[in-house]
C-alpha positions as CSV (number, residue, x, y, z in Angstrom):
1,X,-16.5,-81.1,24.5
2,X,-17.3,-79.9,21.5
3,X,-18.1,-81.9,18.3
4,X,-16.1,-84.6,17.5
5,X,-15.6,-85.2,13.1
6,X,-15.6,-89.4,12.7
7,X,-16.0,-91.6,9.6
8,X,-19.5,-92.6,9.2
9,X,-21.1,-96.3,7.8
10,X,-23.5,-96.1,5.2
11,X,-26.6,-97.1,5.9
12,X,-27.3,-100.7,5.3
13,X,-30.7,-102.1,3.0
14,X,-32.7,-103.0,5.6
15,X,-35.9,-101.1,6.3
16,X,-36.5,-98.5,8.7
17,X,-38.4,-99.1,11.5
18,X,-40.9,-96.9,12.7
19,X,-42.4,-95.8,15.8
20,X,-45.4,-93.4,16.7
21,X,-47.1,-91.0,20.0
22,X,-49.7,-88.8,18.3
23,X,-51.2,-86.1,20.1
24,X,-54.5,-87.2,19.5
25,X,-53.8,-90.4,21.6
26,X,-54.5,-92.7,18.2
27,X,-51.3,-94.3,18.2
28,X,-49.0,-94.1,21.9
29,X,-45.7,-95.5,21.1
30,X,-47.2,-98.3,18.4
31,X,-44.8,-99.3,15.7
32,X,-45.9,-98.5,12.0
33,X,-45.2,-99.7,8.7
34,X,-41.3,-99.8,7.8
35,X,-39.8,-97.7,5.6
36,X,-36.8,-98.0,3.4
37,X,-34.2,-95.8,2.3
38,X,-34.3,-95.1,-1.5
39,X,-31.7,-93.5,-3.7
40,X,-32.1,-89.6,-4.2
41,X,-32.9,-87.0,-2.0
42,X,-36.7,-87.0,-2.3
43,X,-39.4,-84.2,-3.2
44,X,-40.6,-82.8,0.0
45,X,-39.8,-79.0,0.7
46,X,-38.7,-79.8,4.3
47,X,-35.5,-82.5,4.5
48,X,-33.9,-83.4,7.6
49,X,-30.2,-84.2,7.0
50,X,-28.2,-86.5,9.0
51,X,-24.0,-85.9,9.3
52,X,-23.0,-89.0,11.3
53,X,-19.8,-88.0,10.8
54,X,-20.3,-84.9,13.3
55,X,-20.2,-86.4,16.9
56,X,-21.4,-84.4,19.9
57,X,-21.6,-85.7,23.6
58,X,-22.4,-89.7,24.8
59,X,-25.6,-90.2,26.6
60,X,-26.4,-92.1,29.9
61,X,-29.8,-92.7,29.5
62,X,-33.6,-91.5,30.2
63,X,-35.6,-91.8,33.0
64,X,-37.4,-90.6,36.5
65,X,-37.4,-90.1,40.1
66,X,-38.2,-93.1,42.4
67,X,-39.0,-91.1,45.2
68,X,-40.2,-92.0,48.4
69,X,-43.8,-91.6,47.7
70,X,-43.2,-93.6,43.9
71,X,-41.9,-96.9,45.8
72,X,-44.1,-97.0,48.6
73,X,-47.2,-96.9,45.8
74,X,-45.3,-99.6,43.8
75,X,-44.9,-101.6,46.8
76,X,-47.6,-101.4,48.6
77,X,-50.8,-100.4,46.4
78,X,-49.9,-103.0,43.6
79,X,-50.4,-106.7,43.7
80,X,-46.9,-108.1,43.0
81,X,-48.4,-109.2,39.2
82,X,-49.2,-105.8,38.5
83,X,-45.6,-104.9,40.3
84,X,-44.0,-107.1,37.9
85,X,-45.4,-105.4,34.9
86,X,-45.4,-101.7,35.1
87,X,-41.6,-102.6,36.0
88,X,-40.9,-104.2,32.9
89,X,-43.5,-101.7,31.1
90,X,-40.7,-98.8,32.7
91,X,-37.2,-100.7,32.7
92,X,-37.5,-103.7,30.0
93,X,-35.4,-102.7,26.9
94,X,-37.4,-105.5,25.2
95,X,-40.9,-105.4,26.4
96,X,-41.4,-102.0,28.2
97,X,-39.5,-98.4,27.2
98,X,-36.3,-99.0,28.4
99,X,-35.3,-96.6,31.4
100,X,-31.9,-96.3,31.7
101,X,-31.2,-93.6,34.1
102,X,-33.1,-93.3,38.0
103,X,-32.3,-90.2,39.8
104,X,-32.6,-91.1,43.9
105,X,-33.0,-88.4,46.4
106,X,-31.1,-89.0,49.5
107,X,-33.8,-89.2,52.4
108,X,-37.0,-87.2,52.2
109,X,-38.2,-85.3,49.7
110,X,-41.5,-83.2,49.7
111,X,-42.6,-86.8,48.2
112,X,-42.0,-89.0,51.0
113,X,-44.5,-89.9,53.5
114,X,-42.7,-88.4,56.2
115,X,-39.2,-86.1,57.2
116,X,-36.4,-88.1,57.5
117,X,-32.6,-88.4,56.7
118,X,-29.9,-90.8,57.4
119,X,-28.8,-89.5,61.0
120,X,-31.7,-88.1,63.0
121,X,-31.4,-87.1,66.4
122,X,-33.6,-85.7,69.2
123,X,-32.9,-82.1,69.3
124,X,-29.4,-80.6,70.8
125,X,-27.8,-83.9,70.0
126,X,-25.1,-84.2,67.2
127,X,-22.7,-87.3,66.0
128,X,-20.3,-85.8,63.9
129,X,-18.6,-89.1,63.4
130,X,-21.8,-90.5,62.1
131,X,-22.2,-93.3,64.4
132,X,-26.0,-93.9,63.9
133,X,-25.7,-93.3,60.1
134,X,-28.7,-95.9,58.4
135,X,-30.8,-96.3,55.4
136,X,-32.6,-98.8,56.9
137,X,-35.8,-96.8,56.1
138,X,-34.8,-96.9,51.9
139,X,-34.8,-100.6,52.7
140,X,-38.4,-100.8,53.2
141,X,-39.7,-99.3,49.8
142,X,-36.9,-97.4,47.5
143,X,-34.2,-100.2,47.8
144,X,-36.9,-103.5,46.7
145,X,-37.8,-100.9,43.8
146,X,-34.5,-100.2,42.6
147,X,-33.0,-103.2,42.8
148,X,-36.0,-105.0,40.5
149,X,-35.5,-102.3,38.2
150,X,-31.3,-103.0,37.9
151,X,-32.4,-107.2,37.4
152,X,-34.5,-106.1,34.7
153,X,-32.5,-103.2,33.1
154,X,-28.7,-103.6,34.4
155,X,-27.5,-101.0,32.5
156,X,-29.7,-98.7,34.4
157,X,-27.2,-96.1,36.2
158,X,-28.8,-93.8,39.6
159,X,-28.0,-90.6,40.5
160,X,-28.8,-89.3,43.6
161,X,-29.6,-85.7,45.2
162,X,-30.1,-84.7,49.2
163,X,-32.9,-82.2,49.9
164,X,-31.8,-81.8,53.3
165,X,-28.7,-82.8,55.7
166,X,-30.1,-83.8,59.2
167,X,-31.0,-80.8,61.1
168,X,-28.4,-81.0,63.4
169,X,-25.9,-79.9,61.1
170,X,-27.6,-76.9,59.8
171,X,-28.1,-73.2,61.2
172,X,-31.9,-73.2,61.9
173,X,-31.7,-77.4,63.9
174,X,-34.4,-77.8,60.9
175,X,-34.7,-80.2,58.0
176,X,-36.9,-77.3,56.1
177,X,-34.7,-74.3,55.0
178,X,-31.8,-73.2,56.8
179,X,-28.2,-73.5,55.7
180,X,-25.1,-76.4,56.6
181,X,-23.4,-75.2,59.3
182,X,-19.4,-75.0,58.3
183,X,-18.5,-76.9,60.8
184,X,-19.9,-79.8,59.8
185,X,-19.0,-79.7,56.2
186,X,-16.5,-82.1,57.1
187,X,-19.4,-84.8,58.3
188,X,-21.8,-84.1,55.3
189,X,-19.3,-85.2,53.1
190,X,-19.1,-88.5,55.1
191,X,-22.7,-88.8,55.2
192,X,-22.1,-88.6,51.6
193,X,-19.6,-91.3,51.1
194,X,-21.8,-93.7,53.6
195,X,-24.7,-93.2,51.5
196,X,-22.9,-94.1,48.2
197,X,-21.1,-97.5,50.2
198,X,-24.3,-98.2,51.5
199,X,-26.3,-98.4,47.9
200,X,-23.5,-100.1,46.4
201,X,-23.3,-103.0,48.9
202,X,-27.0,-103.0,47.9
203,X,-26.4,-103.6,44.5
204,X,-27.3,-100.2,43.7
205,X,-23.5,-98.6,42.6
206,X,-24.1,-94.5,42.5
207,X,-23.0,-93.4,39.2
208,X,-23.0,-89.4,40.6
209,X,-24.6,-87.1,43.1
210,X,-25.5,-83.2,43.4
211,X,-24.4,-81.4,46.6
212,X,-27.8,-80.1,47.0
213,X,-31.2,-80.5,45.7
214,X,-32.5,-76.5,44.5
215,X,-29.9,-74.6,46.4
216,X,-31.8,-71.1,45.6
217,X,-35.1,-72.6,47.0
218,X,-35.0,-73.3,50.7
219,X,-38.2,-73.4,51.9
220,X,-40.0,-73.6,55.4
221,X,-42.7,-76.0,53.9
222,X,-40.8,-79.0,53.6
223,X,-36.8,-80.4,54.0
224,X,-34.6,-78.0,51.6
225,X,-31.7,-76.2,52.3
226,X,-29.9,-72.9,50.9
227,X,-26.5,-73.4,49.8
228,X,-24.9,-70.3,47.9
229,X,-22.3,-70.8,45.3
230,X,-19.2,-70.1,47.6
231,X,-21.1,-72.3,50.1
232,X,-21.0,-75.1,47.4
233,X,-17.7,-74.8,45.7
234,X,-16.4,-75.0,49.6
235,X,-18.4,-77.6,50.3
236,X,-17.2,-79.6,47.2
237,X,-13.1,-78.7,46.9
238,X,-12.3,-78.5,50.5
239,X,-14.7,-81.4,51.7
240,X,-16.8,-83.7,49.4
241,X,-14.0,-84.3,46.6
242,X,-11.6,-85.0,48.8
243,X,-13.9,-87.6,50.7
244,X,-14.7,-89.3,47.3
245,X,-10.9,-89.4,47.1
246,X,-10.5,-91.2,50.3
247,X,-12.8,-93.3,50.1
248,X,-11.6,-94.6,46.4
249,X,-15.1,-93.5,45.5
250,X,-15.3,-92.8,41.5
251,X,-18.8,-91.5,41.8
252,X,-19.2,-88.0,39.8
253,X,-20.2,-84.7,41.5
254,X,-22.4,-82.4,39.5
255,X,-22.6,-79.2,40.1
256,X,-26.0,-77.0,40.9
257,X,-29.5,-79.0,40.5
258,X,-32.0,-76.1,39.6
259,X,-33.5,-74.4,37.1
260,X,-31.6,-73.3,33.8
261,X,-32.6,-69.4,34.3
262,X,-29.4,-69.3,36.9
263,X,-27.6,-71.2,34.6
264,X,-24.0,-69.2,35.9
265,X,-24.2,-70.7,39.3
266,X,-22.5,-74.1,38.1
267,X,-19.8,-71.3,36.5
268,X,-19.4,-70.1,39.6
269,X,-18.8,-73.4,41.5
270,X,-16.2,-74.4,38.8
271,X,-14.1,-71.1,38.9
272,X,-13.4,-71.9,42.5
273,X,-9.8,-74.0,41.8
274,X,-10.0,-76.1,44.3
275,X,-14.0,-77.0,43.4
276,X,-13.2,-77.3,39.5
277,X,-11.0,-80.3,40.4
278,X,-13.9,-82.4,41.7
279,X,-16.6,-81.3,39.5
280,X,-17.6,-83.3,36.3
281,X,-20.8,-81.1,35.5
282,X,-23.6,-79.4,36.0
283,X,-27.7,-80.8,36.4
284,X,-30.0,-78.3,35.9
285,X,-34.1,-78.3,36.1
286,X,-37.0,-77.1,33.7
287,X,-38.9,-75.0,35.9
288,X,-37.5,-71.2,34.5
289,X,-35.4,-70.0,32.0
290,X,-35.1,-72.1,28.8
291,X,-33.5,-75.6,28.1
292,X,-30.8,-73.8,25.4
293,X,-29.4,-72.2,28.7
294,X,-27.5,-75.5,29.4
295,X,-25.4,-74.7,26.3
296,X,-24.4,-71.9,28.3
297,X,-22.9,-74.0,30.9
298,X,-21.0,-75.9,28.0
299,X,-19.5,-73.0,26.5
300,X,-17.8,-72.4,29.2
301,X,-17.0,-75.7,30.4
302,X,-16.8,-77.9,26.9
303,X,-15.0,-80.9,28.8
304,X,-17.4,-81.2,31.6
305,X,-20.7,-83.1,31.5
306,X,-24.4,-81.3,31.1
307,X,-27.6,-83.4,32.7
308,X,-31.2,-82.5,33.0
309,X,-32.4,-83.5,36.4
310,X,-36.2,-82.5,37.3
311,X,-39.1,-81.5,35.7
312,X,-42.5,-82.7,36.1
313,X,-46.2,-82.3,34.2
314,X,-49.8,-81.8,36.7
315,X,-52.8,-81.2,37.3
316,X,-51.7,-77.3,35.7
317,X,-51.4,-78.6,32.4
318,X,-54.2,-81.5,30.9
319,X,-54.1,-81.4,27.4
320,X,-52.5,-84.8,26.1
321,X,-50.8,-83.2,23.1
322,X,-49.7,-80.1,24.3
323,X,-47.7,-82.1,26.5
324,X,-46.3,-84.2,24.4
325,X,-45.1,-81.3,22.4
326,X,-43.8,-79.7,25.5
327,X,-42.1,-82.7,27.1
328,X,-40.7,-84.0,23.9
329,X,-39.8,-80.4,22.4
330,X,-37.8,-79.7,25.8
331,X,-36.7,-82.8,27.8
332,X,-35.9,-85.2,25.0
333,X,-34.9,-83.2,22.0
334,X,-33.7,-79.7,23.9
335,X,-32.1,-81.2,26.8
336,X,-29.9,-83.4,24.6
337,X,-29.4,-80.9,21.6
338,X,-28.4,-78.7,24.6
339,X,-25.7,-81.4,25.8
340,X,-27.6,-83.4,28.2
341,X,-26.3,-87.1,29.0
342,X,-29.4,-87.8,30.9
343,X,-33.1,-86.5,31.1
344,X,-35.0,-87.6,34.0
345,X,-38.7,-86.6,34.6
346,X,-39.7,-86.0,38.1
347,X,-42.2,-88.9,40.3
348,X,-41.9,-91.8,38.4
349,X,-45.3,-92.8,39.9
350,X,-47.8,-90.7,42.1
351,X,-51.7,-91.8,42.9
352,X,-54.5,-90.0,40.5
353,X,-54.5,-87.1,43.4
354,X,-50.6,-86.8,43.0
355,X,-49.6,-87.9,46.7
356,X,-48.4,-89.2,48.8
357,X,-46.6,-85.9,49.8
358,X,-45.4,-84.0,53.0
359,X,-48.0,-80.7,53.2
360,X,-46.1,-78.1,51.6
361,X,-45.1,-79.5,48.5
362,X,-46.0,-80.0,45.1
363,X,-50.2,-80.6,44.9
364,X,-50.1,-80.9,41.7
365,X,-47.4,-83.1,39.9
366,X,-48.2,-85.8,38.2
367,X,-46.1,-89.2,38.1
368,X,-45.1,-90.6,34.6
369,X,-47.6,-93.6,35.7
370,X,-50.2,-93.0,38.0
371,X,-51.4,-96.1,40.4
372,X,-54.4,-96.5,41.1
373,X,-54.5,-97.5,45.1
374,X,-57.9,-98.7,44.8
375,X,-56.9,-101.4,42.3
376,X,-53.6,-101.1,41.8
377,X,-53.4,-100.5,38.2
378,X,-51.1,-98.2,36.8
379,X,-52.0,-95.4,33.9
380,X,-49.3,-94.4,32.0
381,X,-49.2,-91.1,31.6
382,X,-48.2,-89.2,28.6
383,X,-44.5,-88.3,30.1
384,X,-44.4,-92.1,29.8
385,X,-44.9,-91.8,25.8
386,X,-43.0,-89.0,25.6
387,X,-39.6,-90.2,27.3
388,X,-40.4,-93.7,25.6
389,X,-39.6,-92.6,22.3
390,X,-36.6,-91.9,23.5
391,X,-35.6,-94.7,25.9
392,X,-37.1,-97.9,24.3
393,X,-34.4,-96.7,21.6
394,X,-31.4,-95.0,22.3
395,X,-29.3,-97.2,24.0
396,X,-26.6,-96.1,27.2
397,X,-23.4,-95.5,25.8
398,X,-25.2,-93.9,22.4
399,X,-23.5,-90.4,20.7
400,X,-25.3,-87.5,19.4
401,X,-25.0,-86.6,16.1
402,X,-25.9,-84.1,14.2
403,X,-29.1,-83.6,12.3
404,X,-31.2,-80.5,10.8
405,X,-33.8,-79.5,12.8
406,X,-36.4,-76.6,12.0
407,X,-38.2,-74.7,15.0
408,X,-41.9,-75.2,14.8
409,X,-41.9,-77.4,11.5
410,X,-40.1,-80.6,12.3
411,X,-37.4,-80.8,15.0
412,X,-35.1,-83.2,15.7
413,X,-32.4,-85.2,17.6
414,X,-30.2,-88.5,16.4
415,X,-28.1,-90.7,18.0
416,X,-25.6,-93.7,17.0
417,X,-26.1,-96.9,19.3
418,X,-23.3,-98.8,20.7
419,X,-24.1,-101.4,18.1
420,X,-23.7,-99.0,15.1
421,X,-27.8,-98.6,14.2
422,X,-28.8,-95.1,14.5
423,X,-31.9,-93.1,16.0
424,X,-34.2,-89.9,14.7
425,X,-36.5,-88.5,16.8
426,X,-38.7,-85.9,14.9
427,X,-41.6,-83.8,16.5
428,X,-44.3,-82.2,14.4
429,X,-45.5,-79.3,16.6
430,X,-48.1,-77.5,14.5
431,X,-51.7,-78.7,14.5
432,X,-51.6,-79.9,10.4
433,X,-49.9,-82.9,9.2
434,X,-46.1,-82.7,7.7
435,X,-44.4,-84.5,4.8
436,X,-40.3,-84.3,5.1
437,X,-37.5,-86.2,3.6
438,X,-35.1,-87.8,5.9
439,X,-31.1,-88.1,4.0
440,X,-28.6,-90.0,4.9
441,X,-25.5,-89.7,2.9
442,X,-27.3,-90.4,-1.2
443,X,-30.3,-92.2,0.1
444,X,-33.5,-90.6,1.5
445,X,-37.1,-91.8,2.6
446,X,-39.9,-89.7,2.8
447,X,-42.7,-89.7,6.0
448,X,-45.8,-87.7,6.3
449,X,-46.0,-86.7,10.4
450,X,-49.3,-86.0,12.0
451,X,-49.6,-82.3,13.7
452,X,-48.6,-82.5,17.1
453,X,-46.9,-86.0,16.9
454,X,-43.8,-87.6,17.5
455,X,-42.0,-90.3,15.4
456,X,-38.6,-92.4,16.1
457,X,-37.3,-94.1,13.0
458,X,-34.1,-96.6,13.7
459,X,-32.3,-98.3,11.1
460,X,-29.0,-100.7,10.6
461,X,-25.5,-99.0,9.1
462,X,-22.9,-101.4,7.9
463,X,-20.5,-102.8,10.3
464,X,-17.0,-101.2,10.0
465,X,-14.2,-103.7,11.0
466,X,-13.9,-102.9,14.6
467,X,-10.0,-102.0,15.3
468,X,-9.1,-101.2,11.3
469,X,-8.1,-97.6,12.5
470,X,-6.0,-96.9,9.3
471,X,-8.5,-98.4,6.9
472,X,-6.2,-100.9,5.5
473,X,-9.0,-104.1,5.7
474,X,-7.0,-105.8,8.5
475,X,-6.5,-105.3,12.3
476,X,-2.9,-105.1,12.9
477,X,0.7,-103.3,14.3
478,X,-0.7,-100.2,12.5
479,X,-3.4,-99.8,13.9
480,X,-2.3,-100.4,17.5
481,X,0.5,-97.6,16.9
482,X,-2.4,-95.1,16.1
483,X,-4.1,-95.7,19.5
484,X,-0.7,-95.4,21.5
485,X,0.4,-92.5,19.9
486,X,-3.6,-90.3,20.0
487,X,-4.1,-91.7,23.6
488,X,-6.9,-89.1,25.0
489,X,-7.6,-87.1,22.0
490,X,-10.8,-86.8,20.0
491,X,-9.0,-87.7,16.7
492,X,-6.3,-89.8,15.4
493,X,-4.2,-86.8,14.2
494,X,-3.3,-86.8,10.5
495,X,-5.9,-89.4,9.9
496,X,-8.8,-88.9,7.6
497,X,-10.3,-92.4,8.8
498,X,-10.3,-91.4,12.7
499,X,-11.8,-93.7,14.8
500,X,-13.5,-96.0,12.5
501,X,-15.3,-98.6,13.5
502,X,-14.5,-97.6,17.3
503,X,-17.2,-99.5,19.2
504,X,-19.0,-97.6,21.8
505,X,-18.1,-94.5,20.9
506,X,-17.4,-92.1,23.7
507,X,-15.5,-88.6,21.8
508,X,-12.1,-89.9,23.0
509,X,-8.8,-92.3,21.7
510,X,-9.3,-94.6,24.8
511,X,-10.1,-98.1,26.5
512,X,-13.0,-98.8,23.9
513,X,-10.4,-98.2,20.6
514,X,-7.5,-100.1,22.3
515,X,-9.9,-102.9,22.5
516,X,-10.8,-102.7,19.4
517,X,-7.6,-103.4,18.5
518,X,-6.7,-106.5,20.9
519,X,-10.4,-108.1,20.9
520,X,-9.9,-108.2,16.5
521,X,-6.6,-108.5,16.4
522,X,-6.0,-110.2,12.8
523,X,-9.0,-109.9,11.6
524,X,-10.1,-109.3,8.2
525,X,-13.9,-109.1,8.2
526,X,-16.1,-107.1,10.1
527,X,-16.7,-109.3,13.9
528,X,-19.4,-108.2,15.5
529,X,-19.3,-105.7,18.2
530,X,-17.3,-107.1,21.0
531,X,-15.8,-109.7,18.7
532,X,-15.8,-113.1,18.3
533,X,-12.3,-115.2,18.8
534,X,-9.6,-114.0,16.6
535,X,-6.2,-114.5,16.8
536,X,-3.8,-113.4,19.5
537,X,-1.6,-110.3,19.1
538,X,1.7,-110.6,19.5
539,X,4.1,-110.5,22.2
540,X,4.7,-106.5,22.1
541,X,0.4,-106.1,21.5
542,X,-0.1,-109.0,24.4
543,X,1.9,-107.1,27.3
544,X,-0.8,-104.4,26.4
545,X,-3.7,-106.2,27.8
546,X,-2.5,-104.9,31.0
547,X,-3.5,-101.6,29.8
548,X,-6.8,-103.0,29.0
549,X,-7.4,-104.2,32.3
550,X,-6.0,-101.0,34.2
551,X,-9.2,-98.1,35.7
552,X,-8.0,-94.7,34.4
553,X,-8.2,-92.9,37.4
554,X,-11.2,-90.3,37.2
555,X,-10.3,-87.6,39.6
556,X,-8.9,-84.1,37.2
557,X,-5.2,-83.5,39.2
């Protein structure tokens, strides 16, 4: 979508709290000494100006891969104390940094301690119906690790990605390389729905999938498949959507799951009619090409969604804060200045010799923790600080907004919370020390960054009334009117004021503003966000609750 032109809050008088990862390793994620806006603009040469009244795309969250390999370490190589705490340390929004979003692949990856999927059979046999469908082996390690990390973090949201069908469904009877065979499209979209029923009668509800993990990088080292963009958009209009469809499923489809440098794939998928009315996006990786590519994707497709899937640091690359520059620079600040909802790193934990994983694949990645299996103590990593800065503060459901940023000075992203307070993450990429201005409407503070370091500042706004749509001071029939008759849009048309005060903001006149409405209905003060007891609308605003209570159907007709 493109950018969405709201009323802002000013910012409140209370300070602004400060966070720091410098390169040097001094301070890793350590809180500093508050600052507080101050009336002006400030004196420093370099300002960073934030328009909160310029909205871009809602964000899902931050996170990792808990692959095979990454809960059979946490399960197995950890005493359940230390299991405990490097959980909270990954998934606490209070104690730990807050991961938010867990991307699952579907079966074996190259990290798994062995090739498996959900229907293998000896060879020459098939089961189209999918009779001896299981996940009983995700039971053993993956399903215990998820499900402690949703009790600690339930806003957390999993995506999920195959890296291979079971080899009887594709051309070469192999999980490594080969291609689906067409006439089992049909089944591999069921395998698909059991997979999602199955996690979500675990607990573990799939908020989307990709068709296929790297479809330009089938591989005879380890399960992959090739799946061409006719072979997808096929695979997703004629069989996959439809399933989803079936089966009541509202879990989202994304399109692609490799690297930005073949960005027009996910184009390609989406141009297919019958494909473009299942897709919702695209996912792309950070191996080749670069991370502004995904804005190519939304230029073309401004409605649909934009994640960043996979990238991972190693044993290639050592140096703490040319890392942090890197992963900060591209998967936290690019990815979502580039229209990403969600930026998930690769392993979320690997050993200090980056295993386990199936020969062939990647001897060289390196886990956002590593575990120790001799002791079982976990090293964060510096993709851990990195995405940290990031997760520990802006919260699922947050918007983009807009902010300068200036390439190789100080770059930035900011966000608006749910709850109204706002986020600036700034990155100092050059060796020497920085002094900018942050501004905010008239008010301004001033930091000094050291070279290669990042800093997240969060501070309060003041509370708009939730629901006072026309900006009269009181939640009432006028307001109520507005959200009928803008239903769907980005604005409230002819309104200056749009979508004050909206609650979790999401680009859209929708469920949130109508509750805004009936949750403050009478009000005259600003009630916290969702609101206290107020009085009851009328009888016309009462028969609405209905509305309130109805799931808008997700699937594009």
């Amino acid at each position: 979508m493109a950018a969405v032109v709201v009323a802002g809050s000013p910012v409140s008088a209370t300070n602004v709290d400060v966070w720091l990862t410098r390169g040097d390793g001094l301070s890793l994620l350590e809180q500093r000494t508050s600052l507080t806006f101050q009336p002006g603009n400030g004196t420093h040469a370099t300002k960073v100006s934030l328009d909160p009244t310029t909205t871009y795309q809602t964000i899902d969250g931050f996170g990792a891969a808990v692959t095979e390999s990454s809960a059979w370490l946490i399960q197995n190589e950890m005493s359940s104390a230390q299991r405990d705490a490097l959980m909270n340390d990954l998934f606490s929004r209070d104690t730990g940094i807050g991961l938010s979003y867990v991307r699952v692949p579907m079966a074996a990856s190259d990290f798994a301690l062995s090739p498996y999927t959900y229907n293998d059979l000896p060879a020459g046999q098939t089961d189209p119906t999918l009779s001896q469908f299981s996940i009983d082996r995700d039971r053993v390690d993956v399903i215990p690790t998820l499900q402690q990390a949703r009790s600690i973090n339930p806003e957390l949201q999993l995506m999920a990605s195959p890296w291979s069908p079971p080899a009887w469904m594709k051309t070469n009877g192999s999980l490594n390389g080969g291609s689906l065979k067409p006439e089992f499209y049909g089944a591999y979209a069921d395998y698909f729905v059991k997979f999602v029923e199955a996690y979500g009668a675990e607990g573990l509800p799939i908020a989307a999938v990709t068709p296929q993990n790297e479809p330009l990088n089938p591989t005879p080292n380890y399960p992959s498949m090739s799946m061409q963009t006719f072979e997808q958009s096929d695979f997703i209009g004629d069989h996959l959507g439809p399933a989803f469809d079936a089966a009541n499923l509202d879990t989202k489809i994304l399109a692609f799951d490799h690297n930005w440098a073949d960005w027009s794939y996910p184009i390609v998928v989406n141009n297919d009619p019958e494909a473009a009315l299942y897709v919702d996006g695209a996912a792309f990786h950070g191996y080749d090409g670069t991370v502004d590519q995904q804005s190519n994707y939304h230029d073309f497709f401004p409605d649909q969604e934009v994640h960043y899937t996979e990238i991972t640091g190693g044993s290639f690359a050592t140096d703490f804060a040319s890392n942090l520059v890197y992963s900060v620079r591209n998967s936290v600040i690019g990815a979502t200045r580039n229209w990403a909802r969600s930026s998930i790193y690769w392993n979320i934990a690997l050993d200090p010799n980056g295993d386990p994983h199936l020969p062939g694949g990647c001897d060289v990645c390196r886990g956002m923790v590593t575990i120790d299996p001799q002791t079982g103590e976990p090293t964060p990593e510096v993709e851990f600080y990195a995405y940290g800065q990031a997760s520990k503060f802006v919260d699922p459901g947050a918007v983009r907004i807009a902010s300068d940023t200036f390439d190789n000075v100080i770059e930035t992203v900011a966000f608006r919370n749910p709850d109204g307070s706002e986020v600036l993450i700034a990155l100092n990429p050059g060796a020497a020390s920085r002094w900018f201005n942050v501004l905010r409407d008239d008010k301004s503070f001033a930091y000094r960054l050291t070279g290669r370091s990042v800093a997240t500042f969060v501070w309060d706004t003041v509370a708009a009334l939730v629901g006072d749509y026309n900006g009269n001071g009181q939640v009432e029939q006028g307001d109520l009117d507005l959200v009928l008759q803008n239903w769907g849009t980005g604005t409230f048309a002819g309104d200056e004021t749009a979508l004050v005060g909206g609650g979790p903001f999401d680009g859209a006149v929708d469920q949130n503003e109508l509750d805004g409405v009936l949750q403050n209905w009478g009000a005259s003060s600003a009630p916290s966000w969702p609101s206290a007891a107020v009085p009851e609308p009328a009888a016309g605003a009462t028969a609405l609750l209905a509305i309130s209570c109805h799931r808008r159907v997700h699937r594009r007709r």
